[in-house]
Backbone bond lengths (Angstrom), bond angles and torsions (degrees), N, CA, C in turn:
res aa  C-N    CA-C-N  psi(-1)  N-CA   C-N-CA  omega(-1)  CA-C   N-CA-C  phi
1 X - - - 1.468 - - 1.532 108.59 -
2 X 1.097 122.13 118.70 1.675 142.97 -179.34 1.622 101.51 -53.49
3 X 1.132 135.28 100.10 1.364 123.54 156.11 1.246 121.46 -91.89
4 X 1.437 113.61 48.67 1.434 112.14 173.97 1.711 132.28 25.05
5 X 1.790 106.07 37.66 1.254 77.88 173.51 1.649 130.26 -91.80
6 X 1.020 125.91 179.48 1.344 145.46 -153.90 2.044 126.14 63.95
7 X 1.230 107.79 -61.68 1.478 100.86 -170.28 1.386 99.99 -83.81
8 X 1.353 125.73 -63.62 1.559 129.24 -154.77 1.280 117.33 108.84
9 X 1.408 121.59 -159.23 1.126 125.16 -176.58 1.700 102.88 -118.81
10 X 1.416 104.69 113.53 1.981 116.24 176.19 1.116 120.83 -123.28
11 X 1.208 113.69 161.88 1.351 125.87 179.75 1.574 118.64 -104.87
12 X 1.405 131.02 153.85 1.615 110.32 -177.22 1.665 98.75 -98.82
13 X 1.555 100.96 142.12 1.471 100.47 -156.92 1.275 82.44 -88.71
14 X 1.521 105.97 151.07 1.591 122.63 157.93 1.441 107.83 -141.90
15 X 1.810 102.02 149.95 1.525 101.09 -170.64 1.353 110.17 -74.80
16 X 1.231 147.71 7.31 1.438 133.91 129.48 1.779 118.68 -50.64
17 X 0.841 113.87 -33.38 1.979 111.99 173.74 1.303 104.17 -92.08
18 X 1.056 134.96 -9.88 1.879 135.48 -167.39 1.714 86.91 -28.59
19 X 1.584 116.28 -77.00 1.420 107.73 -151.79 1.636 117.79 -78.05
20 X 1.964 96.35 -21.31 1.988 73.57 164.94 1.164 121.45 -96.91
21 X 1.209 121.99 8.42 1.471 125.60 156.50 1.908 116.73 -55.87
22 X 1.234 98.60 -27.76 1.531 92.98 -175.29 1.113 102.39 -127.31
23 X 1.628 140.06 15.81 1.295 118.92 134.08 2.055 119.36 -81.72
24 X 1.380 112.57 -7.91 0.843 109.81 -161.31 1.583 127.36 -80.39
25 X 1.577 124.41 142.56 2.006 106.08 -174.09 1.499 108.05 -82.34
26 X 1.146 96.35 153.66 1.295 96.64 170.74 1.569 135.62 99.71
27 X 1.590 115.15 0.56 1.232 135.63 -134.54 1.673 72.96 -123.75
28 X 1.799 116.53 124.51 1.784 116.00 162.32 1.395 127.69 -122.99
29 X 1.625 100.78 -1.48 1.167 120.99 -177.31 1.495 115.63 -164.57
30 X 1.685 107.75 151.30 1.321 111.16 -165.42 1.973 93.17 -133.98
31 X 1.630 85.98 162.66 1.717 87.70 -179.18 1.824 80.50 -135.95
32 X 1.453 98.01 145.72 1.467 99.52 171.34 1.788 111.32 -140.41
33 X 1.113 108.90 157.63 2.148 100.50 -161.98 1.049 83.84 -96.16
34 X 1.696 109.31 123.37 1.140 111.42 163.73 1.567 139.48 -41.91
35 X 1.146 99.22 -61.04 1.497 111.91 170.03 1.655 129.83 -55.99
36 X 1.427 86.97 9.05 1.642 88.56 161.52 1.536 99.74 -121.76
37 X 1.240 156.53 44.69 0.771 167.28 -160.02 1.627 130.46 -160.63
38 X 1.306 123.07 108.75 1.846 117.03 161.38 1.240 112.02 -88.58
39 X 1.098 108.81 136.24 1.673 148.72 170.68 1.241 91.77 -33.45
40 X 1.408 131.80 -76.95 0.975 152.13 -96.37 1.990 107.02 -129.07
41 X 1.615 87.64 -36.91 1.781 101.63 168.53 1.694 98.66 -117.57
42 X 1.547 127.15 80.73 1.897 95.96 161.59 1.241 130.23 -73.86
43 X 1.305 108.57 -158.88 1.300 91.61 -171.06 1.577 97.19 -95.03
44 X 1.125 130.09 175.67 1.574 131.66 -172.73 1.719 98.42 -83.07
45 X 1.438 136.84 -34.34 0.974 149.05 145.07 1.645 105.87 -4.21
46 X 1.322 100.69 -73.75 1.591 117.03 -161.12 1.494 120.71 -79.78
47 X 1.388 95.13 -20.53 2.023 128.70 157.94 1.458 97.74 -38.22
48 X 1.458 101.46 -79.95 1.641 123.81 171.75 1.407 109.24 -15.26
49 X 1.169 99.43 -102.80 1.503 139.45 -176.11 1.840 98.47 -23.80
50 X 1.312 108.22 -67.53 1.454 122.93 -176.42 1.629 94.33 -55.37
51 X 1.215 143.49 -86.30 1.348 126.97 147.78 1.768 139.84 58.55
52 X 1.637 58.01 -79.11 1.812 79.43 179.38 1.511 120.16 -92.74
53 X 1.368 107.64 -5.25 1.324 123.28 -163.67 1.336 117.32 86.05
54 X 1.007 126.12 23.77 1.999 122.22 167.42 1.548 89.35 -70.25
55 X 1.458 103.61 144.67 1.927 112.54 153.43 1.449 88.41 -94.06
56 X 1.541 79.05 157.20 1.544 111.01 -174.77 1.579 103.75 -140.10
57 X 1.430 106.67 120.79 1.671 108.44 -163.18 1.758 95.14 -124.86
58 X 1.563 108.55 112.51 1.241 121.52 177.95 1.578 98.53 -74.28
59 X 1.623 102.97 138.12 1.603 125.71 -151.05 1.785 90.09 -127.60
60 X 1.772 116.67 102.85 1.573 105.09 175.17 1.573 104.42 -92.44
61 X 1.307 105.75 166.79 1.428 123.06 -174.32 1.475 105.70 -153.54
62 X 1.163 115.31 37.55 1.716 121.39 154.67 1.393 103.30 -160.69
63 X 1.211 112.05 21.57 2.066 89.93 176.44 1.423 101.31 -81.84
64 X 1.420 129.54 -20.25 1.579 110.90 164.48 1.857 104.21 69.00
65 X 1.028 119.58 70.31 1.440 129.32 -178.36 1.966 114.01 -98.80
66 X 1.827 94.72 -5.21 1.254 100.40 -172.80 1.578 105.79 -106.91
67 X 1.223 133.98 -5.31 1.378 133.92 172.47 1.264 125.64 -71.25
68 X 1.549 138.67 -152.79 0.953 125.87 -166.67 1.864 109.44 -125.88
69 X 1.695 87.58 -4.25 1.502 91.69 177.74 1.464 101.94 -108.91
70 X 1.890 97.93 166.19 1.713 100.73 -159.10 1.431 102.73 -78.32
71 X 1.843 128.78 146.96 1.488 108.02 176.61 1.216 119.13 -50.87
72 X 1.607 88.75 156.61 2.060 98.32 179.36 1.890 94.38 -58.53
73 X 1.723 88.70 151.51 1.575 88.33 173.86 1.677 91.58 -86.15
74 X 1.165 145.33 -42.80 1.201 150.91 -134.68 1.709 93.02 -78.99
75 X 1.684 128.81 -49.24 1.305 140.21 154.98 1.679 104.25 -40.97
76 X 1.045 117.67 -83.38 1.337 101.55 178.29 1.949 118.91 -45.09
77 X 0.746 123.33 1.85 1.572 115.35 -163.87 1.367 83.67 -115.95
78 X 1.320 141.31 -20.38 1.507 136.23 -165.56 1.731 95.06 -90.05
79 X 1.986 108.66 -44.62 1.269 95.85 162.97 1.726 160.71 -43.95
80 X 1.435 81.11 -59.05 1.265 106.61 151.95 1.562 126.90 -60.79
81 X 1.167 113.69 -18.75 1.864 116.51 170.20 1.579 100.38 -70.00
82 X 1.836 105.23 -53.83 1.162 104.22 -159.51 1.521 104.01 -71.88
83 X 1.095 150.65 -8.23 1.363 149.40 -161.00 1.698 110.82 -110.14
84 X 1.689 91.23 -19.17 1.756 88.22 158.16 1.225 130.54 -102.27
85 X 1.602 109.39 -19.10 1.752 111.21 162.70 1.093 126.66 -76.95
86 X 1.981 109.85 -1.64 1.905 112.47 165.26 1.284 97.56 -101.29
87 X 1.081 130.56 3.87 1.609 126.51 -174.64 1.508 90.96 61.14
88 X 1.315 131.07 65.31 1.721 117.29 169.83 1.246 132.01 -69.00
89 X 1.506 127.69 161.83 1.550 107.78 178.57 1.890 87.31 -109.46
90 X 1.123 128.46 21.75 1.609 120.53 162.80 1.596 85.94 167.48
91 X 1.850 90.34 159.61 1.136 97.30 173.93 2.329 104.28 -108.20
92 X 1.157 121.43 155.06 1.820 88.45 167.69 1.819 78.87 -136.20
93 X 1.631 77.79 176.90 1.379 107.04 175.26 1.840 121.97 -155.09
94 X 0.954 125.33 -144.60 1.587 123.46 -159.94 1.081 108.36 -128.34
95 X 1.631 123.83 104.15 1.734 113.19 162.99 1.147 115.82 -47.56
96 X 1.237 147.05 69.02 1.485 156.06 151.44 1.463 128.45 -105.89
97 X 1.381 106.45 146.03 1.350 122.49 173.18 1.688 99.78 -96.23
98 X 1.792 98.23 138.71 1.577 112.85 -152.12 1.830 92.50 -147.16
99 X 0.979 102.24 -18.70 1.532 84.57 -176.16 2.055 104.45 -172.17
100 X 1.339 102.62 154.53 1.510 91.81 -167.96 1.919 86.21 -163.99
101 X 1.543 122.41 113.20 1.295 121.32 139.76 1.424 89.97 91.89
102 X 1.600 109.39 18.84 1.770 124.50 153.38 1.341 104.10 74.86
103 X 1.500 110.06 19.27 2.280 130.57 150.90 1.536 85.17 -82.27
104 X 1.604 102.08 148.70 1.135 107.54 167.78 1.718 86.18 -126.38
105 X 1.744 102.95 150.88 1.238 102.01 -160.01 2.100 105.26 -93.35
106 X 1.046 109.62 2.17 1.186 115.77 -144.37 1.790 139.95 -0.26
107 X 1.248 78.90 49.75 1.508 91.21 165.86 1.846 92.86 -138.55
108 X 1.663 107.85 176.34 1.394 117.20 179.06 1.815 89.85 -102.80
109 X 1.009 117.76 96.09 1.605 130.63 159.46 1.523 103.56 -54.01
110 X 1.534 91.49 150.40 1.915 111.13 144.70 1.118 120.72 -74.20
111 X 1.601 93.92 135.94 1.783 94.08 -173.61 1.895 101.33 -82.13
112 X 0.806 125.01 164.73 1.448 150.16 -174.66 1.898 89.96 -80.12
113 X 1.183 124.89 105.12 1.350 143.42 -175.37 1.260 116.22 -77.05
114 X 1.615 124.75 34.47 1.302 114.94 -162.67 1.691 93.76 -93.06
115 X 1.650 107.72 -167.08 1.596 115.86 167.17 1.703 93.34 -85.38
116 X 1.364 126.17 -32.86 1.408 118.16 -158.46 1.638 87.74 -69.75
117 X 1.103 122.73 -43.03 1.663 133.50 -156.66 1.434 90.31 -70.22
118 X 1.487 131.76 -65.63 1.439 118.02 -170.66 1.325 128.19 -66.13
119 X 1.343 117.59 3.32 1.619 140.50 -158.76 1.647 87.23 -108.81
120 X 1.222 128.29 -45.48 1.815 129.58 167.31 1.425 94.39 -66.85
121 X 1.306 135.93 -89.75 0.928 133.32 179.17 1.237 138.48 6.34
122 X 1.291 103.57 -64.92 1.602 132.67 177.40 1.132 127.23 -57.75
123 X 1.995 105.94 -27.63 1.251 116.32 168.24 1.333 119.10 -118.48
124 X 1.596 110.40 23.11 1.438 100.57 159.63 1.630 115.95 -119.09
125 X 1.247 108.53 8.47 1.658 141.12 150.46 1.744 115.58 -65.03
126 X 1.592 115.71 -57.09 1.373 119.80 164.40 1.426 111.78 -78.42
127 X 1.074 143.10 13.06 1.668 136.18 161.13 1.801 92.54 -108.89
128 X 1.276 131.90 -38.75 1.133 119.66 -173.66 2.022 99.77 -69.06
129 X 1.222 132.21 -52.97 1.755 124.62 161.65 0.956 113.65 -24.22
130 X 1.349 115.53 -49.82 1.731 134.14 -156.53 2.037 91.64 -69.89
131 X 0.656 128.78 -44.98 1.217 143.41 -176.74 1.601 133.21 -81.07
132 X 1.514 93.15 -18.82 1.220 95.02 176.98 1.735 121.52 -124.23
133 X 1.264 102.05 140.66 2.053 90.74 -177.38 1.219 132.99 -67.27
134 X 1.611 124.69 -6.73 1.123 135.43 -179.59 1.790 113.66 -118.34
135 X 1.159 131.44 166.25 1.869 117.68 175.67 1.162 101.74 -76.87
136 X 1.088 116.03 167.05 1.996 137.03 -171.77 1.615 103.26 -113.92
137 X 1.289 103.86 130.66 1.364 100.62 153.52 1.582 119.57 -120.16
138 X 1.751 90.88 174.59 2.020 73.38 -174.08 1.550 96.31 -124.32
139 X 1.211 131.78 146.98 1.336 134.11 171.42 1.499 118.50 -78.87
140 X 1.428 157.92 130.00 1.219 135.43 118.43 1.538 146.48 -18.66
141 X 1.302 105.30 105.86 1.574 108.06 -162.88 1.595 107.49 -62.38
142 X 1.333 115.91 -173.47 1.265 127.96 164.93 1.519 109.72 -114.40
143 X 1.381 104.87 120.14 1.422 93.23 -172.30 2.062 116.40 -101.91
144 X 1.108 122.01 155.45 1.573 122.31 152.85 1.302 104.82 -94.59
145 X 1.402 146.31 22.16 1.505 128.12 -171.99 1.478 103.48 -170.35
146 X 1.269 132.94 158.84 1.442 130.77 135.71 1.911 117.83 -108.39
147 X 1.535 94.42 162.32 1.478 81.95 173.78 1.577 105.32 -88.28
148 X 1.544 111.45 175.21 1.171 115.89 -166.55 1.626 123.66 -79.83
149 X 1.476 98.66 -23.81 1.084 117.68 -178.53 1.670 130.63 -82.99
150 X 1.036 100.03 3.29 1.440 120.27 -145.99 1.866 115.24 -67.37
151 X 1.066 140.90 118.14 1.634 130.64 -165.93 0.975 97.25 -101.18
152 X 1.807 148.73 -24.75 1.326 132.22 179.64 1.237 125.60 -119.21
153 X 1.147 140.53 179.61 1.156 118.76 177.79 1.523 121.45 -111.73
154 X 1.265 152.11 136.94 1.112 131.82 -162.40 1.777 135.34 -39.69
155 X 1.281 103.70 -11.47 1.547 93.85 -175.06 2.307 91.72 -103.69
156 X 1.380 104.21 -13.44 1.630 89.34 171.32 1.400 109.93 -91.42
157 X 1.659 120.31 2.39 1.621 97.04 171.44 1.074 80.85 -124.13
158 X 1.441 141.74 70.38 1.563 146.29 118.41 1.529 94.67 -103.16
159 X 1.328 127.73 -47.62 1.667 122.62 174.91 1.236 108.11 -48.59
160 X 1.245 116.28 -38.74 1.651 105.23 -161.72 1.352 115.31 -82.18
161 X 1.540 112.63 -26.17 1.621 133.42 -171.11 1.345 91.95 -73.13
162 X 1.331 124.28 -75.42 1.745 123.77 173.18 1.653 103.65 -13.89
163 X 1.615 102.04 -69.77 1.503 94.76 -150.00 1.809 107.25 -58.58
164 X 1.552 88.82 -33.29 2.150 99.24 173.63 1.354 126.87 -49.97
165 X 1.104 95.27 -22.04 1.255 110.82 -145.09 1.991 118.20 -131.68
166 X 1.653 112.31 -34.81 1.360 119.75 -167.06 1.590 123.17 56.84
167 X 1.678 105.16 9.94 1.345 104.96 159.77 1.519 131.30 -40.12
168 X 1.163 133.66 142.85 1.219 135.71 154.48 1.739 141.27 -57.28
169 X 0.803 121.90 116.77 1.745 118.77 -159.73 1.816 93.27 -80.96
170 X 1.040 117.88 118.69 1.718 121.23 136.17 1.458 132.66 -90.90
171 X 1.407 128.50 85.25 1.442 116.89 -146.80 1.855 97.49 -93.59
172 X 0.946 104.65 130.08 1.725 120.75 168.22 1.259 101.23 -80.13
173 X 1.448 126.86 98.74 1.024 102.62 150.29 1.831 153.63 -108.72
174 X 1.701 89.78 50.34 1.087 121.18 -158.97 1.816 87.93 -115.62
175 X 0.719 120.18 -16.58 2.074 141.50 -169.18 2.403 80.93 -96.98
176 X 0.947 119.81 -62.22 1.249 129.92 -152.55 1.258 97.68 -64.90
177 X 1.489 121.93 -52.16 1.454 138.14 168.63 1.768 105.30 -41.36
178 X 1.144 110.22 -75.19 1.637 133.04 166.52 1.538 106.65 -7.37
179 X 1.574 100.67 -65.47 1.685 114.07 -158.75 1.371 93.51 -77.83
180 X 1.611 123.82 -45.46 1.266 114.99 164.13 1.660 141.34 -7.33
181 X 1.537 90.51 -70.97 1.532 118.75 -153.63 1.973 80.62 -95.59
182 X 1.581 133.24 -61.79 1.146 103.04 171.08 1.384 137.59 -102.38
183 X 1.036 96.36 46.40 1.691 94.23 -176.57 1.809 105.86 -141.81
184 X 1.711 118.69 -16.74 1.007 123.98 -167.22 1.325 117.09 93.07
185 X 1.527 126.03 -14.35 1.458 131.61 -147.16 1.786 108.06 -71.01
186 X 0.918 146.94 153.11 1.632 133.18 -155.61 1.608 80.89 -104.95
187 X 1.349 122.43 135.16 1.843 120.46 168.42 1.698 93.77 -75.00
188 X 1.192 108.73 -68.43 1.345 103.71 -166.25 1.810 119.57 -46.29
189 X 0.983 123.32 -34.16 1.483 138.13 165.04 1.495 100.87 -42.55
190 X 1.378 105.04 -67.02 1.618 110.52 -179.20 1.648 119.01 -43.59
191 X 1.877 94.52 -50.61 1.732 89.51 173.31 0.841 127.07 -46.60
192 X 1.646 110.23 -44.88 2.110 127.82 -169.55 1.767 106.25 -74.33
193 X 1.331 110.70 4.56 1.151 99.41 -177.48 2.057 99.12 -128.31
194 X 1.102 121.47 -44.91 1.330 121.63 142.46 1.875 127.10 -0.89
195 X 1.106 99.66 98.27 1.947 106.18 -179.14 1.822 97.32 -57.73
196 X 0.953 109.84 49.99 1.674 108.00 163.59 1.562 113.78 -6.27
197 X 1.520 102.12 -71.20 1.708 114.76 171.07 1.240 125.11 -22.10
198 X 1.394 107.24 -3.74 1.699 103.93 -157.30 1.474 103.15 -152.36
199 X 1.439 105.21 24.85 1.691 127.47 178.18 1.663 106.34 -62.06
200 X 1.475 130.04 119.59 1.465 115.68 -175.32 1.793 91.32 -96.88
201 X 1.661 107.46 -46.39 1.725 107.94 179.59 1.075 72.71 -173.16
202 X 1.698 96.12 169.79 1.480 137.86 158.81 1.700 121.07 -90.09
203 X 1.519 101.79 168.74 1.164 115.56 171.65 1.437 111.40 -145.41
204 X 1.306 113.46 138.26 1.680 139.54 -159.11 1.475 93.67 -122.20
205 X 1.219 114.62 129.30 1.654 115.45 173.38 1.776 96.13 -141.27
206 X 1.307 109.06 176.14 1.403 120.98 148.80 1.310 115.64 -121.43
207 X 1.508 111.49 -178.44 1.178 108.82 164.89 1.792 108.16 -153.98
208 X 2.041 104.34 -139.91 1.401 105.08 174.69 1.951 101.87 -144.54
209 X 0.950 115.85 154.97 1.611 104.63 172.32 2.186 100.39 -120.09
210 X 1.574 77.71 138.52 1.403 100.09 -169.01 1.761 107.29 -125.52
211 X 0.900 95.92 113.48 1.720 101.40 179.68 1.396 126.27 60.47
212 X 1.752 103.40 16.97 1.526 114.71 174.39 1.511 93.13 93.00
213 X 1.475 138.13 30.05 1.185 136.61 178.72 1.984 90.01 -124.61
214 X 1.066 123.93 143.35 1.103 117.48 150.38 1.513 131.20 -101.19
215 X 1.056 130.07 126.32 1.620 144.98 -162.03 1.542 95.46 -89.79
216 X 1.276 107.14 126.97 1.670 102.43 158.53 1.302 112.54 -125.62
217 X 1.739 102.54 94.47 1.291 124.61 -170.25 1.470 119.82 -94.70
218 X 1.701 120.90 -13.93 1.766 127.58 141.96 1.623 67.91 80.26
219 X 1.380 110.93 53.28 1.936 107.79 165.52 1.320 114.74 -140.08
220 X 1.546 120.25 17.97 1.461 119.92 -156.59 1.807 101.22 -167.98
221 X 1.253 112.52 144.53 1.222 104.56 163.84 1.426 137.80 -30.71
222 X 1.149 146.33 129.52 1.208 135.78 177.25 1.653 115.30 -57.78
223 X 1.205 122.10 119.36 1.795 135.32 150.91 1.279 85.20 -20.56
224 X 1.547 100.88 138.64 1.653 117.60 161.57 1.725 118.61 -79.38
225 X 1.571 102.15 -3.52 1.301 96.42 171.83 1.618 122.05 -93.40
226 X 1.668 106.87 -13.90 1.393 106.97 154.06 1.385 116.26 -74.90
227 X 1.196 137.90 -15.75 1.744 124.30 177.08 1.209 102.66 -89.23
228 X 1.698 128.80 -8.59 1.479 129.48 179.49 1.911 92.46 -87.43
229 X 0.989 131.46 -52.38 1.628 144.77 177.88 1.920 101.92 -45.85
230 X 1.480 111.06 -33.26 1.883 121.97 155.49 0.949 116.44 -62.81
231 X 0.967 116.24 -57.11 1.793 128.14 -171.99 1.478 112.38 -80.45
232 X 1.502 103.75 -9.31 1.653 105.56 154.31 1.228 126.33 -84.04
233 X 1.475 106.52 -40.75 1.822 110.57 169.59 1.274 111.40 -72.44
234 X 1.464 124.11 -19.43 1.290 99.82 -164.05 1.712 100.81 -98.06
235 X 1.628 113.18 2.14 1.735 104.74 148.61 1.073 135.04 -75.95
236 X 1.379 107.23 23.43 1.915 128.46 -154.43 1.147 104.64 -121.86
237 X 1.650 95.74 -51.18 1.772 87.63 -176.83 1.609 99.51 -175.09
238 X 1.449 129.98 174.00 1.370 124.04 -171.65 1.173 110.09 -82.31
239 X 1.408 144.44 129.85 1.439 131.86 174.40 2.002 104.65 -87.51
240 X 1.413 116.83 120.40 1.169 103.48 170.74 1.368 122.96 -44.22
241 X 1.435 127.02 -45.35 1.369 120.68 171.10 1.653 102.65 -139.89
242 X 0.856 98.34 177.29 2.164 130.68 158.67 0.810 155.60 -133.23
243 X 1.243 130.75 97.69 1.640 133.82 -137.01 1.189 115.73 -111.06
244 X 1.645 146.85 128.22 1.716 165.65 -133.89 1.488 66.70 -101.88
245 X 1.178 112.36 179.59 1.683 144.48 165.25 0.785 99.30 -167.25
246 X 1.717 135.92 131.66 1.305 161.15 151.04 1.534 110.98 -126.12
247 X 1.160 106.98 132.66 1.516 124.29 -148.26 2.020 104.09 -131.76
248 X 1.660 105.07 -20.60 1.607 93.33 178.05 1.700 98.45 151.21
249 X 1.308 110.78 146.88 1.935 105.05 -169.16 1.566 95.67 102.00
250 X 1.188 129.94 -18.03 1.369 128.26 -174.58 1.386 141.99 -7.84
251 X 1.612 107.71 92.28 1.831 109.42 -159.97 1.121 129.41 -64.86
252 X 1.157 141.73 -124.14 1.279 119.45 162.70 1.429 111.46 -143.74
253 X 1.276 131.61 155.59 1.519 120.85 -151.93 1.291 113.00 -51.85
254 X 1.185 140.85 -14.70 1.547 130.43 -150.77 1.802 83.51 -95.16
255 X 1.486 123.06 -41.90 1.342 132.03 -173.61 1.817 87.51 -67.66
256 X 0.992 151.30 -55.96 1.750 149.28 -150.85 1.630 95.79 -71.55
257 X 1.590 113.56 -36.75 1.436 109.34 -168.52 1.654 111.03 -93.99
258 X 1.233 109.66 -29.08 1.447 118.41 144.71 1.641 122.07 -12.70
259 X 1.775 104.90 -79.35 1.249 111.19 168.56 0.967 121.41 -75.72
260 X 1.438 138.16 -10.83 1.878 117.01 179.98 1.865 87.12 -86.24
261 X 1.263 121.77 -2.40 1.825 107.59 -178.23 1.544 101.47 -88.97
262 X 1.799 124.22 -36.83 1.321 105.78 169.59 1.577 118.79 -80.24
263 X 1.673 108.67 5.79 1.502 77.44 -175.81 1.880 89.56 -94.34
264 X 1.128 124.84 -22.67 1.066 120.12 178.54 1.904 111.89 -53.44
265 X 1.158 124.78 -24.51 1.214 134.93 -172.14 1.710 113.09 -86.26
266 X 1.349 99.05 -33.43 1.159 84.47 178.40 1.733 108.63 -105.46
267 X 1.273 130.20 7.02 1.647 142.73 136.61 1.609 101.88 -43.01
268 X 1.463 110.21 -54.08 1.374 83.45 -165.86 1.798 113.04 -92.25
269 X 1.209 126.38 9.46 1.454 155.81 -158.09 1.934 109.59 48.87
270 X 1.141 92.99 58.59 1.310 101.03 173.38 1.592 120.48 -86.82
271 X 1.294 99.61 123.48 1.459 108.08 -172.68 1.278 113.58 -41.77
272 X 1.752 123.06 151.54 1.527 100.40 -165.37 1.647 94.91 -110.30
């Protein structure tokens, strides 16, 4: 049984929720995207919030750690700003490929799963540490595709990067569901193969399925088979925290507190 220690159960703040984020109970942690954010101006929102003592863990989505070029230092330096003006206890981001030959892809791609690929990888993961004041974690994307070439499968070149590396795991398992339903990929396989040990938090999303593809668009309640895919990891191992994602469609608080109570339920494996 998960006793949540360290983070809790959060939501990722966005300035559409600013104010029911901070009238709301129950809320112990926040994730905010970096890149919508200055260091230097926050938002008064996050003033608040920080305040009271919530952590607030800036979440990147372009440092691109899965390509073939080294991260921007200038991206990392925006990180690291933002993770010292929330006082963070880590910053994470996305094993994804984002850009290649100065195209930016705008989506978070699958990285290409080779040994040559995790051997780049590995060291643009240890220059991104090197750079930053707090540990990194990396998320698992959601994919529509694999590459063709590929020798591992996504949860053994997150094992292998950990062990390369001592990265931090953020497991989506709303991304796990995803690869599931389009890709065939087994979630639970992924957990049993997943360095648990090295869990920083989770992420809970919803989504919609469109043409037998499932979308994880973080716009809808979460599928009960992603809070069952929680209640699988969390017979695995304790997740320091678990984080809502809402992404746009925005419900209304009684629906936001709704889900941080089932994800709390199925943390603690409470019958549903």
């Amino acid at each position: 049984v998960a006793d949540m220690g360290g983070l809790g159960v959060g939501i990722g703040w966005r300035p559409e929720l600013d104010l029911t984020i901070e009238r709301m109970a129950g809320v112990e942690f926040l994730e905010v995207v970096a890149e919508n954010i200055r260091p230097d101006e926050l938002p008064e929102s996050l003033h608040v919030l920080r305040a009271r003592g919530l952590p607030v863990i800036p979440h990147g989505v372009s440092l691109g750690v899965g390509g073939a070029e080294r991260p921007s230092p200038a991206r990392l330096a925006h990180l690291a700003a933002c993770a010292q003006a929330l006082d963070a206890p880590l910053v994470s981001e996305h094993l994804a490929f984002v850009r290649g030959g100065g195209v930016e892809a705008g989506h978070l791609l699958p990285v290409p799963r080779t040994r040559e690929s995790l051997r780049v990888v590995a060291e643009n993961v240890r220059r991104a540490q090197a750079a930053l004041p707090v540990p990194l974690a990396l998320e698992n994307v959601a994919a529509l595709f694999g590459w063709p070439d590929d020798e591992l499968t996504e949860a053994q070149f997150l094992a292998e990067l950990v062990e390369r590396t001592g990265v931090g795991l953020l497991v989506d398992v709303a991304n796990l569901y995803t690869n599931q339903v389009n890709l065939g990929l087994p979630a639970v396989a992924a957990l049993d193969t997943l360095p648990l040990e090295h869990l920083a938090y989770v992420h809970v999303a919803g989504g919609q399925e469109h043409g037998g593809l499932w979308h994880d668009t973080h716009t809808a309640t979460a599928p009960q088979a992603v809070l069952d895919l929680l209640a699988e990891l969390c017979a695995r191992a304790t997740p320091p925290g678990v984080l809502l994602e809402w992404d746009g469609a925005y419900p209304s608080d009684a629906v936001l507190a709704g889900e941080l109570t089932r994800i709390r339920a199925a943390t603690a494996g409470a019958p549903r």
